[in-house]
C-alpha positions, 0 to 999 in steps of 0.5 A: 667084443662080447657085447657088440659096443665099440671099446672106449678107445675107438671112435664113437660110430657113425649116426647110421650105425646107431641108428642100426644099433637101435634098430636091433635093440627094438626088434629085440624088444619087440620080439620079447613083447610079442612071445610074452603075450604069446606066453599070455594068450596060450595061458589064459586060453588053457586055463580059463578056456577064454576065447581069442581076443579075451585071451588077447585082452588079459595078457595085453593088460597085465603086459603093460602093467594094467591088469587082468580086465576079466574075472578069473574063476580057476585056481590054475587060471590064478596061479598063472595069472600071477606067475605071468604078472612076474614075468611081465615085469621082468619082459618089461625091465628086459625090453627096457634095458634092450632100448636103454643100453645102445643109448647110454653107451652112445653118450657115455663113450662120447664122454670118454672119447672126448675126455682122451683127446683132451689128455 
């Protein structure tokens, strides 16, 4: 069990477990969240000498999608704005599959469950 799911042939688990299960998976996505603006804020603040909640503002914005809200001046400041634009994406498609992946399981196990017992 390499992925930490139920096989197909085993019971769906209970409502508790799940709720476990899903539990997990957002203190996983949190923790992704929060080193990447970690990532963010030590970034801007090394290459633009921006203070704490500038420094706080960039990366939260281009964290979620939104953007750089200050002007960068530097070229090391721009070059990392754009290597963390990336890495946000990636934070993000990650973070999602983290949330996503107990519930699609969830309903597709109860498909298979309930299509055996039919057989």
């Amino acid at each position: 069990m390499l992925t930490g799911f139920e096989p197909r042939r085993q019971k769906v688990i209970s409502r508790t477990a799940f709720a476990m299960r899903m539990a997990r998976a957002i203190g996983l996505w949190a923790l992704l969240t929060f080193g990447g603006l970690v990532i963010g804020m030590v970034g801007y603040a090394w290459t633009e000498g921006m203070g704490f909640a500038d420094s706080f503002v960039n990366a939260a914005m281009i964290l979620s999608g939104m953007g750089p809200v200050a002007e960068l001046h530097t070229t090391a400041g721009k070059v990392f704005a754009g290597c963390y634009a990336i890495l946000s994406g990636l934070i993000i498609v990650i973070g999602a599959g983290f949330v996503l992946a107990p519930v699609a399981h969830r309903v597709l196990h109860r498909f298979h469950v309930e299509t055996s017992r039919e057989n």
